[in-house]
PDB file of N, CA, C, O and CB in Angstrom:
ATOM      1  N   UNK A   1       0.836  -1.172   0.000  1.00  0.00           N
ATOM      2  CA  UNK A   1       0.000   0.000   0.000  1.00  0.00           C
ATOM      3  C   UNK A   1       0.889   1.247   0.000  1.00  0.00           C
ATOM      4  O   UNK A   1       1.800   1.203   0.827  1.00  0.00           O
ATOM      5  CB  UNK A   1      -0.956  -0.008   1.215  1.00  0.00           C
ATOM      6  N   UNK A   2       0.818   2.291  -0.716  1.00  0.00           N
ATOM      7  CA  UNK A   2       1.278   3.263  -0.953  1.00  0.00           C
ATOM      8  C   UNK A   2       0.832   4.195   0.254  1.00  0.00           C
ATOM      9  O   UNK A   2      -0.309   4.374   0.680  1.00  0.00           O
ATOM     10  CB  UNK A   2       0.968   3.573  -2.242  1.00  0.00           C
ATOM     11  N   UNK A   3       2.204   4.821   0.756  1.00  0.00           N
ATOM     12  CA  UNK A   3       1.804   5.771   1.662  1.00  0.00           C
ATOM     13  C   UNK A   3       1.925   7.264   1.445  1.00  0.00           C
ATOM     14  O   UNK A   3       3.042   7.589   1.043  1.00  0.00           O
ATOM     15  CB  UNK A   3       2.420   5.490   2.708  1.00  0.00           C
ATOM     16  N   UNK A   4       0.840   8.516   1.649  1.00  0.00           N
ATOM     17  CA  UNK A   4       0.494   9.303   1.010  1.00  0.00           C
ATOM     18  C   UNK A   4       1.561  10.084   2.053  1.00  0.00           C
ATOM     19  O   UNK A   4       2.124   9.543   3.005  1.00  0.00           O
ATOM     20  CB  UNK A   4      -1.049   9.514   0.728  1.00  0.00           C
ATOM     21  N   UNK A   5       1.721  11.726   1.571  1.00  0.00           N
ATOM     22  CA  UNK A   5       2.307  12.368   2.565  1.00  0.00           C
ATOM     23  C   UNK A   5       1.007  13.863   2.065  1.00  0.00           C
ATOM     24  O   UNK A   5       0.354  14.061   1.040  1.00  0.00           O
ATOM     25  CB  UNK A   5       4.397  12.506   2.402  1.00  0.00           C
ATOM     26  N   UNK A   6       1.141  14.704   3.515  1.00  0.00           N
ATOM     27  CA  UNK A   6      -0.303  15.823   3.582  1.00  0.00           C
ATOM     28  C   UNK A   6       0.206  16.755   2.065  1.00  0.00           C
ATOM     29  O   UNK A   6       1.297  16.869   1.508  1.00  0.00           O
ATOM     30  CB  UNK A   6      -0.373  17.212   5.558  1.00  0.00           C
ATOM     31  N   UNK A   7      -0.723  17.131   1.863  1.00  0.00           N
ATOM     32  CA  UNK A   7      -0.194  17.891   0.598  1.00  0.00           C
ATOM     33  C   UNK A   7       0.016  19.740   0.846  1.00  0.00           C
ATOM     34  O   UNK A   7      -0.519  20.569   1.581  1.00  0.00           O
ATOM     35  CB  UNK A   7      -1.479  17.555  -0.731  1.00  0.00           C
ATOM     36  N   UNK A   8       0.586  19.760   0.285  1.00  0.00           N
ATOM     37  CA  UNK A   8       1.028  21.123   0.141  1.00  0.00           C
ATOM     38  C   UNK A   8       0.419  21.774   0.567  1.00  0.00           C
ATOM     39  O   UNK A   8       0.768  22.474   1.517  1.00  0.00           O
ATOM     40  CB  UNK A   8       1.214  21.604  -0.822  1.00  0.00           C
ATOM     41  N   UNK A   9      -1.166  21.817  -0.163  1.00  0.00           N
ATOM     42  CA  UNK A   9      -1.626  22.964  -0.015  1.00  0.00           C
ATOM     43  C   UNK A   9      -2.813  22.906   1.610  1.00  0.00           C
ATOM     44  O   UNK A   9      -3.717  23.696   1.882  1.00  0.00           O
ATOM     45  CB  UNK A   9      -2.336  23.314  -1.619  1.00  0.00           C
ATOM     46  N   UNK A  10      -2.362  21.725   2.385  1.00  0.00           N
ATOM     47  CA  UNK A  10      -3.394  21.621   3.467  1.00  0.00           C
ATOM     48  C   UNK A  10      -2.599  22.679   4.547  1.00  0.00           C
ATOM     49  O   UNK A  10      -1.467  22.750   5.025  1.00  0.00           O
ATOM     50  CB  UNK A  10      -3.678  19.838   4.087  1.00  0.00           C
ATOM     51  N   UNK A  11      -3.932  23.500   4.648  1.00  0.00           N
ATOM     52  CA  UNK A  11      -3.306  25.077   6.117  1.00  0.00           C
ATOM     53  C   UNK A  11      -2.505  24.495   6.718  1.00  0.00           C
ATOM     54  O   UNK A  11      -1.371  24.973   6.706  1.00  0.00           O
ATOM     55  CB  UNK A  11      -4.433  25.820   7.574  1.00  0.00           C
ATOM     56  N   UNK A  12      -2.753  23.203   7.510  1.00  0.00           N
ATOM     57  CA  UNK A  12      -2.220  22.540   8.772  1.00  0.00           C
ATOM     58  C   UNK A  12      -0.867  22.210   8.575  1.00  0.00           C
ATOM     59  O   UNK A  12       0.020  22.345   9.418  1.00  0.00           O
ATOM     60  CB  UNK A  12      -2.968  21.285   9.174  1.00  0.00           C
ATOM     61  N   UNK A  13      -0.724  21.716   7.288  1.00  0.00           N
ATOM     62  CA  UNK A  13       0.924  21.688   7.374  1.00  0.00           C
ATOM     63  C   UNK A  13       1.806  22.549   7.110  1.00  0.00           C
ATOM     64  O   UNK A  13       2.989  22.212   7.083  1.00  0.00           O
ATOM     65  CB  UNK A  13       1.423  20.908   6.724  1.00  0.00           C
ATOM     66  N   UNK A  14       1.426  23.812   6.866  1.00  0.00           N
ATOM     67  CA  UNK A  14       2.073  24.887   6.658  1.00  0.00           C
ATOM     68  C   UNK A  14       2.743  25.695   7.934  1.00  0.00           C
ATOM     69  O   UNK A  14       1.942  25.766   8.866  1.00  0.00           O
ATOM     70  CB  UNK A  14       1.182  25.623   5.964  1.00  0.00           C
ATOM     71  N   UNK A  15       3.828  26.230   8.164  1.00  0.00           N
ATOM     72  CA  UNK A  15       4.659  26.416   9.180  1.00  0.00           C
ATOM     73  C   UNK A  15       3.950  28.418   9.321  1.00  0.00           C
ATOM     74  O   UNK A  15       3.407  29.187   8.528  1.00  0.00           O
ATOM     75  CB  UNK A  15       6.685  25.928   8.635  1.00  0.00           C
ATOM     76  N   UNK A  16       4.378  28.497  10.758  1.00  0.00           N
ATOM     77  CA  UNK A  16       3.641  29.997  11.282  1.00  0.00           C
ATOM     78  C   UNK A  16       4.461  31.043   9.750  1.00  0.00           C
ATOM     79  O   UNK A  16       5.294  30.883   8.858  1.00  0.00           O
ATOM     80  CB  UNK A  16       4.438  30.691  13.573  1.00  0.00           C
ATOM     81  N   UNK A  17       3.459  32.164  10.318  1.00  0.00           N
ATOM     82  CA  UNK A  17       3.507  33.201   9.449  1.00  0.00           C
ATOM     83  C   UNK A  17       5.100  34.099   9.490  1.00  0.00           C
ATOM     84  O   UNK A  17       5.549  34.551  10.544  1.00  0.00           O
ATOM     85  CB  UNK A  17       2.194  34.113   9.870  1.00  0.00           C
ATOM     86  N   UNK A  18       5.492  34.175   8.748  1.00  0.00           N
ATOM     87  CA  UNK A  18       6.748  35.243   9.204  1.00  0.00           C
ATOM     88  C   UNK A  18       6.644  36.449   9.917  1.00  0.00           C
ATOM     89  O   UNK A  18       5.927  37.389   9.573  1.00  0.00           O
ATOM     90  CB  UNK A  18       7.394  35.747   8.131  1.00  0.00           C
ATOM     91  N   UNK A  19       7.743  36.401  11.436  1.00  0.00           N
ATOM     92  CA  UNK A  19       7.164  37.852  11.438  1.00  0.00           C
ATOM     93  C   UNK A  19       7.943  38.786  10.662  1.00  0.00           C
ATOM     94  O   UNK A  19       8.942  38.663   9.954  1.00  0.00           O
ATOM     95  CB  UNK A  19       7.072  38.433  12.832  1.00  0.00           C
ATOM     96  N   UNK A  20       7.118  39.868  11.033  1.00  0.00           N
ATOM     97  CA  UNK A  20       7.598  41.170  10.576  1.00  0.00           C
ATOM     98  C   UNK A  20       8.401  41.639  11.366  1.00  0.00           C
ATOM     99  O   UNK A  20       8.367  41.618  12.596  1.00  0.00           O
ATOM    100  CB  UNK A  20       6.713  42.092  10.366  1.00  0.00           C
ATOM    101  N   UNK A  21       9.634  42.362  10.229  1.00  0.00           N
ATOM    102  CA  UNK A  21      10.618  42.558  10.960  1.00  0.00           C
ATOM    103  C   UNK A  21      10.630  44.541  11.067  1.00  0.00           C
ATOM    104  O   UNK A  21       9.975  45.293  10.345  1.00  0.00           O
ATOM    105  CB  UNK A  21      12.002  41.654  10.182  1.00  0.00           C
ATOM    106  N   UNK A  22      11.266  44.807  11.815  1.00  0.00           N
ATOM    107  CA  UNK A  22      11.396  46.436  12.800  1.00  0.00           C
ATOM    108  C   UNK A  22      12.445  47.381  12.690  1.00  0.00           C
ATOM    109  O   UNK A  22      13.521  47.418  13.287  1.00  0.00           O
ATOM    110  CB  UNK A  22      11.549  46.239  14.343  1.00  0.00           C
ATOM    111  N   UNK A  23      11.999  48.088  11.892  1.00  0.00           N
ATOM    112  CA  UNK A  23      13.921  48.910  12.061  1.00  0.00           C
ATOM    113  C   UNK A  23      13.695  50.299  12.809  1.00  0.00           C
ATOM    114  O   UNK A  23      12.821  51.043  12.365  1.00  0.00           O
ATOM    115  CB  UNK A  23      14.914  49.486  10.090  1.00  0.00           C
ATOM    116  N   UNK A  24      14.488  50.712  13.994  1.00  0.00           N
ATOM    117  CA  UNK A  24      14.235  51.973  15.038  1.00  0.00           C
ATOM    118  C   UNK A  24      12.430  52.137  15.171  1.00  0.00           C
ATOM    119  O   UNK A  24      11.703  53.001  14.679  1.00  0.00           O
ATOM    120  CB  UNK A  24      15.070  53.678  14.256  1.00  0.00           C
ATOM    121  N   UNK A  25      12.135  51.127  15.903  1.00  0.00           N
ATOM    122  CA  UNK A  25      10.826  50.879  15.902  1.00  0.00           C
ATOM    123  C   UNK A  25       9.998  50.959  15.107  1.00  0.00           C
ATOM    124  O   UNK A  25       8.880  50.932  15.622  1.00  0.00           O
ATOM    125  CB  UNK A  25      10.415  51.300  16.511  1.00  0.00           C
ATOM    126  N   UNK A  26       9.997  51.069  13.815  1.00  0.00           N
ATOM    127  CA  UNK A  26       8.838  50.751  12.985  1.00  0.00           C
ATOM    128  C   UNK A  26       9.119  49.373  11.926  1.00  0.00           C
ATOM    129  O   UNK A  26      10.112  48.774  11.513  1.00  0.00           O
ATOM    130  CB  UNK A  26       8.498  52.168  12.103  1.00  0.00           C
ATOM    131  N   UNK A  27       7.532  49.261  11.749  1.00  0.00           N
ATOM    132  CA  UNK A  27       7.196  47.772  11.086  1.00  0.00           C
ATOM    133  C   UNK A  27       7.757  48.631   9.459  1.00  0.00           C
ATOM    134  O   UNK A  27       7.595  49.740   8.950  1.00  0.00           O
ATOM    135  CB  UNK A  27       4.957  46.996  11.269  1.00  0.00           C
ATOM    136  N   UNK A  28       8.633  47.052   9.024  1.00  0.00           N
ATOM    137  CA  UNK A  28       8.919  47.391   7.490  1.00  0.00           C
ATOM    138  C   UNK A  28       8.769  46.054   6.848  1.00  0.00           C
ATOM    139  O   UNK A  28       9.101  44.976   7.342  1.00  0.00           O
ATOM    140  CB  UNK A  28      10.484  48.064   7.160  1.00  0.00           C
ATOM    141  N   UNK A  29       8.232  46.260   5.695  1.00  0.00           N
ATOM    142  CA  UNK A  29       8.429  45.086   4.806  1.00  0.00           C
ATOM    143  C   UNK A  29       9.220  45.194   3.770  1.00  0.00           C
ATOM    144  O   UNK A  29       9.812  46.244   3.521  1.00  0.00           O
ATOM    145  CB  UNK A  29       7.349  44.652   4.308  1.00  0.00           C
ATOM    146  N   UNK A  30       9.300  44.340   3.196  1.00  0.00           N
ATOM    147  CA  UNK A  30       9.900  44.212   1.479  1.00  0.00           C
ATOM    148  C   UNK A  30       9.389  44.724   0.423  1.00  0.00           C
ATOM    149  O   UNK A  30       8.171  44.861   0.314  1.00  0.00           O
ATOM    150  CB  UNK A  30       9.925  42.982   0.934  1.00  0.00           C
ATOM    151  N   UNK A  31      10.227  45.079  -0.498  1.00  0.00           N
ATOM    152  CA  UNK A  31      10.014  45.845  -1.318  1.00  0.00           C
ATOM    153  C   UNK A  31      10.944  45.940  -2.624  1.00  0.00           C
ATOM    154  O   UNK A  31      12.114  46.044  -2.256  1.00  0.00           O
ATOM    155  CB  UNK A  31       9.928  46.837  -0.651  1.00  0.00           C
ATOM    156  N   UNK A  32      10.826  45.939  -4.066  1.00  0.00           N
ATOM    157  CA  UNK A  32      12.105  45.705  -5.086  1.00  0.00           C
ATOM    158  C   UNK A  32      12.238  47.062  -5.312  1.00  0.00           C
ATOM    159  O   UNK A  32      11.353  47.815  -5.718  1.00  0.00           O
ATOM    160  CB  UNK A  32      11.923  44.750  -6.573  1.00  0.00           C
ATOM    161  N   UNK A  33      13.640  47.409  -4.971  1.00  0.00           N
ATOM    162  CA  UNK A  33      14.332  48.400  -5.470  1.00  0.00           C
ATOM    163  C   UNK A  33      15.032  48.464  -6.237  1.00  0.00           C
ATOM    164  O   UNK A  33      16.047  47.801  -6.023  1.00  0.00           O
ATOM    165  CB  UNK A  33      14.772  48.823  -4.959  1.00  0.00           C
ATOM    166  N   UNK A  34      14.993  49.230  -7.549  1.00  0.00           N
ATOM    167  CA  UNK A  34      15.683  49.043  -8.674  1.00  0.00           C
ATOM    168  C   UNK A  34      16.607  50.659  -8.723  1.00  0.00           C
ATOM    169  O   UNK A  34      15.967  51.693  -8.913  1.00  0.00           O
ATOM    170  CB  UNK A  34      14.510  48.649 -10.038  1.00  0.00           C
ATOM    171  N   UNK A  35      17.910  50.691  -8.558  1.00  0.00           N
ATOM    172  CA  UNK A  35      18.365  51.697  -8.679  1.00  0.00           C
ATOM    173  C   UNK A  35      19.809  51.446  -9.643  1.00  0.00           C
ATOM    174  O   UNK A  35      21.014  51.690  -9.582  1.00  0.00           O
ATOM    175  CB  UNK A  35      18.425  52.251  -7.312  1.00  0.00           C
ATOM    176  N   UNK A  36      19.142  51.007 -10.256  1.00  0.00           N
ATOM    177  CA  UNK A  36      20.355  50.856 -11.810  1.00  0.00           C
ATOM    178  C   UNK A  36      21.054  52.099 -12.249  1.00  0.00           C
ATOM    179  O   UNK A  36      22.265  52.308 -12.323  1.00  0.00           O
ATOM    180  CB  UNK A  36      19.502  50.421 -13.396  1.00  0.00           C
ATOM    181  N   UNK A  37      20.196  52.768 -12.485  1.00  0.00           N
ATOM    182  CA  UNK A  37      20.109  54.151 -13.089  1.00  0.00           C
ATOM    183  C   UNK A  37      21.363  55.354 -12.481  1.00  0.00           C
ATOM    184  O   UNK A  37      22.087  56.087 -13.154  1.00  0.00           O
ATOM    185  CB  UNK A  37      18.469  54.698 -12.690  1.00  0.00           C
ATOM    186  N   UNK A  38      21.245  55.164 -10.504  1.00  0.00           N
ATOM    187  CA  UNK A  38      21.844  55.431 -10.061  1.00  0.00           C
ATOM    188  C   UNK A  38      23.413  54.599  -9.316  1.00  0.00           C
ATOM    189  O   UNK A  38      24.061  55.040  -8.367  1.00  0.00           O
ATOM    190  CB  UNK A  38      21.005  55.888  -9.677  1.00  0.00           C
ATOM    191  N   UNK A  39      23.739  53.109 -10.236  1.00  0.00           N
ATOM    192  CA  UNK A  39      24.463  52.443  -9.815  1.00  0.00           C
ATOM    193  C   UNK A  39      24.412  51.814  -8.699  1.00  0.00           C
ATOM    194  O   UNK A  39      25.470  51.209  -8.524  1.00  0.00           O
ATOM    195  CB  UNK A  39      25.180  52.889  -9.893  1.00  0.00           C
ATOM    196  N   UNK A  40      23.491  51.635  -7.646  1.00  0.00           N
ATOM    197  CA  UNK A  40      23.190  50.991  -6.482  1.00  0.00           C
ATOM    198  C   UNK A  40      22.542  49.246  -7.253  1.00  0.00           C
ATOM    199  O   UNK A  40      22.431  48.216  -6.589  1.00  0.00           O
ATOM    200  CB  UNK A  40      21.896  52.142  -5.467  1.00  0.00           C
ATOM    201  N   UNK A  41      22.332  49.333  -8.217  1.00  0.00           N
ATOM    202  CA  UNK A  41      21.924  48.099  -8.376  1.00  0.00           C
ATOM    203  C   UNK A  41      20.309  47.339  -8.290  1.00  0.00           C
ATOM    204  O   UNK A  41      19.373  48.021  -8.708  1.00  0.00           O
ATOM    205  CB  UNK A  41      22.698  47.640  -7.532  1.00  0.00           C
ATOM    206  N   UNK A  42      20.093  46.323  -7.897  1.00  0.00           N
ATOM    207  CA  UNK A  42      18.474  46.193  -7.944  1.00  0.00           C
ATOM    208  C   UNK A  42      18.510  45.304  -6.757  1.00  0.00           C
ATOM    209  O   UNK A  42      19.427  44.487  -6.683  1.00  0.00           O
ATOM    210  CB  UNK A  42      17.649  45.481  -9.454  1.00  0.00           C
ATOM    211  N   UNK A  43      17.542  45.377  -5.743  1.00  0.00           N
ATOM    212  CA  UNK A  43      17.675  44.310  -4.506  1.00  0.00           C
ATOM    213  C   UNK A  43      16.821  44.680  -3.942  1.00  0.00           C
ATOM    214  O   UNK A  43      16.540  45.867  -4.110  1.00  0.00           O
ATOM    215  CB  UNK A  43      18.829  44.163  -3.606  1.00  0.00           C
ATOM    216  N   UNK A  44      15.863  43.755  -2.862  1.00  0.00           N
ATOM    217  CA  UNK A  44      14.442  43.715  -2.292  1.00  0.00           C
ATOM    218  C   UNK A  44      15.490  44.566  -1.092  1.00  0.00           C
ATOM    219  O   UNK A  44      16.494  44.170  -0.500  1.00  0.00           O
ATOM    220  CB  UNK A  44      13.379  41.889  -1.936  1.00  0.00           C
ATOM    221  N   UNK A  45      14.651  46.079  -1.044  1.00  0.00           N
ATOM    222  CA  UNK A  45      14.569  46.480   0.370  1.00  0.00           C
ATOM    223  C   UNK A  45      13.792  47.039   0.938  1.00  0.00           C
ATOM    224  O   UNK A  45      12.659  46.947   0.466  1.00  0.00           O
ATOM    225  CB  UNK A  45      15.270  47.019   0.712  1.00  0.00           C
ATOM    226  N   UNK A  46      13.962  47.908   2.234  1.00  0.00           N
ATOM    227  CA  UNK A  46      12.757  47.682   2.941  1.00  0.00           C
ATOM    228  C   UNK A  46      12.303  48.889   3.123  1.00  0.00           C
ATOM    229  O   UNK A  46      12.937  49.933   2.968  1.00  0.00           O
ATOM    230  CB  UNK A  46      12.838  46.959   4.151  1.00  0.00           C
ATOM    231  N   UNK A  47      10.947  48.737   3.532  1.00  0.00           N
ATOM    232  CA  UNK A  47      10.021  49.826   3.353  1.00  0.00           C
ATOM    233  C   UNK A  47       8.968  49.790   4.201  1.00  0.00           C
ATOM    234  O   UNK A  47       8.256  48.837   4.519  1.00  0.00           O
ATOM    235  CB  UNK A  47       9.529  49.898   2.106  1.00  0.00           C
ATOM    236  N   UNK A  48       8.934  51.209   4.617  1.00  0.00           N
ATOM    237  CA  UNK A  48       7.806  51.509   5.978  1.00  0.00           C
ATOM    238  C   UNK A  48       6.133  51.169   5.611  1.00  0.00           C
ATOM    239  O   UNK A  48       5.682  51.104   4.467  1.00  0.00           O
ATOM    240  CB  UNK A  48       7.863  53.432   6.433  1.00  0.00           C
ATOM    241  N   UNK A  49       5.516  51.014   6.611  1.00  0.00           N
ATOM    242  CA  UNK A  49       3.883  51.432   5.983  1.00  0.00           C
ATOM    243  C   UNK A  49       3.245  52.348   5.501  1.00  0.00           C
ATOM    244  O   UNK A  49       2.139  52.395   4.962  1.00  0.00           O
ATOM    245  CB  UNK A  49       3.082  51.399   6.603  1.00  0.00           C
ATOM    246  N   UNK A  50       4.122  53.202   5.757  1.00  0.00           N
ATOM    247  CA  UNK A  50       3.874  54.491   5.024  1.00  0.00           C
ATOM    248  C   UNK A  50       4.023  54.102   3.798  1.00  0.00           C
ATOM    249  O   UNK A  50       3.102  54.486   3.077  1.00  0.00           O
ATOM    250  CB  UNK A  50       4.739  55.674   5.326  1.00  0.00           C
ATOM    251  N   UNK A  51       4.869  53.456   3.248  1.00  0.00           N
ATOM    252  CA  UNK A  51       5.609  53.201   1.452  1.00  0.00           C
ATOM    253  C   UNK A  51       6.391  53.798   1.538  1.00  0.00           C
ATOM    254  O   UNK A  51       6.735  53.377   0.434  1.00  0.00           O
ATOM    255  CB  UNK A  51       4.995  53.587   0.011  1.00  0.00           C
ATOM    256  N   UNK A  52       7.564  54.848   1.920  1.00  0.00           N
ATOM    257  CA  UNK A  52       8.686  54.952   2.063  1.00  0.00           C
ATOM    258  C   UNK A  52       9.574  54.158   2.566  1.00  0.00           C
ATOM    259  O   UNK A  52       9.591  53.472   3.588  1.00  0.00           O
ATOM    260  CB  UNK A  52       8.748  55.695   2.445  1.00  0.00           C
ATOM    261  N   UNK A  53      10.679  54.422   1.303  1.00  0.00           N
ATOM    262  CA  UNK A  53      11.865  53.612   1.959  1.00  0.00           C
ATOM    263  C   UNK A  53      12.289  53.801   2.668  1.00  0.00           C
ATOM    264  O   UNK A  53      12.358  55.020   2.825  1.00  0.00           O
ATOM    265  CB  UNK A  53      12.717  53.377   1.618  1.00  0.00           C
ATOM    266  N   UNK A  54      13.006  52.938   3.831  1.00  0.00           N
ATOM    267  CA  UNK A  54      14.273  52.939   4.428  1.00  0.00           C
ATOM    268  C   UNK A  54      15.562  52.999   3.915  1.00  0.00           C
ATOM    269  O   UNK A  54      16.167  52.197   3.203  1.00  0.00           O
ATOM    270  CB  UNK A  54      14.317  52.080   5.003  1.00  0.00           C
ATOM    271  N   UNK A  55      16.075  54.672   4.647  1.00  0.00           N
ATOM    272  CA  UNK A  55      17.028  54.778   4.437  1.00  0.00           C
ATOM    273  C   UNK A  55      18.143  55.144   4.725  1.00  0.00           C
ATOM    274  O   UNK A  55      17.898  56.234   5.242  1.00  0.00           O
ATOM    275  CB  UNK A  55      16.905  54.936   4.027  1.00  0.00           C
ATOM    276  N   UNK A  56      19.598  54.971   4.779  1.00  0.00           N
ATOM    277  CA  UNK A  56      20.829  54.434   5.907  1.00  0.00           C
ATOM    278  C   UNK A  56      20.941  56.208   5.684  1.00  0.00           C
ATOM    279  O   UNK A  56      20.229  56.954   5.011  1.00  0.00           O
ATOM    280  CB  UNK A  56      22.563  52.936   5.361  1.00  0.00           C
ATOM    281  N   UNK A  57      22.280  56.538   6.648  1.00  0.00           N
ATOM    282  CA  UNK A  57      22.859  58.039   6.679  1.00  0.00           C
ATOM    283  C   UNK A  57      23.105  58.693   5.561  1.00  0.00           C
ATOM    284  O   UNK A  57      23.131  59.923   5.597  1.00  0.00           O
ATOM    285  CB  UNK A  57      24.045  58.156   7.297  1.00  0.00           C
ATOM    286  N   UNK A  58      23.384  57.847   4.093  1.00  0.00           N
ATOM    287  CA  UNK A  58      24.051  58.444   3.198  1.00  0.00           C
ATOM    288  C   UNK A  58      22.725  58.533   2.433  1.00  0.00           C
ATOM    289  O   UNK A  58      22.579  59.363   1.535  1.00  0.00           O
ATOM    290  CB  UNK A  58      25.368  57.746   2.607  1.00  0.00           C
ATOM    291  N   UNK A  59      21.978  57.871   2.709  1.00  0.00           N
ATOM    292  CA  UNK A  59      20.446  57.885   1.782  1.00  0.00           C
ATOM    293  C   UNK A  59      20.315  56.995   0.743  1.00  0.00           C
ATOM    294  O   UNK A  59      19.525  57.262  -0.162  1.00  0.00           O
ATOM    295  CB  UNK A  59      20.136  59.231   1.021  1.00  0.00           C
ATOM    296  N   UNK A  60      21.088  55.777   0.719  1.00  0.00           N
ATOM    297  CA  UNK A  60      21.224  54.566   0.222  1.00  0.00           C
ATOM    298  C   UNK A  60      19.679  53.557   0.831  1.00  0.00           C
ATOM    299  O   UNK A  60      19.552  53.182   1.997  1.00  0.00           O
ATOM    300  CB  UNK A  60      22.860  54.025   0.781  1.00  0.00           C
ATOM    301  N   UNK A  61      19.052  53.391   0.141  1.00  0.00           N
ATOM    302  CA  UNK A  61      17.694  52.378   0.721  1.00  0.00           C
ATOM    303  C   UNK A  61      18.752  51.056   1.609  1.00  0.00           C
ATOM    304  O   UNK A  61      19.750  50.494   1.156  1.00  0.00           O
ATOM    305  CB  UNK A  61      16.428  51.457  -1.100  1.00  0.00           C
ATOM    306  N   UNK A  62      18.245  50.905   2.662  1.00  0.00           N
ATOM    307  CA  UNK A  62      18.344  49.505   3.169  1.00  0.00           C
ATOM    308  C   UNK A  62      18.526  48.016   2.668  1.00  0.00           C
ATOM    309  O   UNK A  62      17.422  47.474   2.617  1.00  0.00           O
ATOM    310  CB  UNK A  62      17.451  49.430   3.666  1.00  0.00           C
ATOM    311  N   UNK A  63      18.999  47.629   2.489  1.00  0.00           N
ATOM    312  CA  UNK A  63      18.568  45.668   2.151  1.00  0.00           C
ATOM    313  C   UNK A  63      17.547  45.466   3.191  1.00  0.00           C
ATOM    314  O   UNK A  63      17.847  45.856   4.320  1.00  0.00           O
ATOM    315  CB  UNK A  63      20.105  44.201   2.513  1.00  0.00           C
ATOM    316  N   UNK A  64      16.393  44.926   3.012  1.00  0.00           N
ATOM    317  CA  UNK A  64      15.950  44.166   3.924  1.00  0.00           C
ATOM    318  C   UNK A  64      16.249  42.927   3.984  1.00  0.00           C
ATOM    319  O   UNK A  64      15.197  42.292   4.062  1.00  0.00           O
ATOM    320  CB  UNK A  64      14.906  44.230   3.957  1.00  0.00           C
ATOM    321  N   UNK A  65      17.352  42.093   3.990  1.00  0.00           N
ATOM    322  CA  UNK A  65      18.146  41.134   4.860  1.00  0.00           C
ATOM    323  C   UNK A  65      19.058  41.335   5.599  1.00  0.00           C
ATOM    324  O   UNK A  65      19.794  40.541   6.185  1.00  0.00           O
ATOM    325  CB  UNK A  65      18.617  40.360   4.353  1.00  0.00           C
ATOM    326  N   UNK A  66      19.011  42.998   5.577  1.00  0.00           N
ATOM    327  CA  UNK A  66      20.502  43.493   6.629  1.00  0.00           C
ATOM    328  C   UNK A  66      19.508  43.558   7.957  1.00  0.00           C
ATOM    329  O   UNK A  66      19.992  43.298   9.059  1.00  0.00           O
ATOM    330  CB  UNK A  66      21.543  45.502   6.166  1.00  0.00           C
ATOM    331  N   UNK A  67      18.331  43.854   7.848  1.00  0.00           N
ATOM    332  CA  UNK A  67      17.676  44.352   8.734  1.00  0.00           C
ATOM    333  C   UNK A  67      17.211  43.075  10.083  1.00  0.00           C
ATOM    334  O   UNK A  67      16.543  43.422  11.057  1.00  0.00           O
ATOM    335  CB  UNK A  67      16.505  45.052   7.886  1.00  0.00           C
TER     336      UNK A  67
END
């Protein structure tokens, strides 16, 4: 007899939600930043609820995996 395993798409086997991560107390998520134009390159960073980016001293957007 063939043994089945839960499938993908059942809620229950799906692992908790990610949290959200915080930079100087506020909630930010992800976001693709494309700054080719200005030589910074293209890379998911992060961004307030407002929709503004996060951004370091020099005014470079964040990575959100630095965060």
């Amino acid at each position: 007899m063939l043994k089945t395993s839960k499938s993908k798409n059942d809620p229950t086997a799906r692992g908790p939600a990610q949290q959200l991560k915080t930079f100087e107390g506020k909630k930010v998520k992800p976001a693709l930043y494309v700054g080719t134009a200005v030589g910074h390159g293209r890379y998911i960073a992060a961004q307030d609820e407002g929709g503004k980016l996060v951004v370091d001293r020099e005014g470079r957007p964040v990575a959100y995996r630095d965060i």
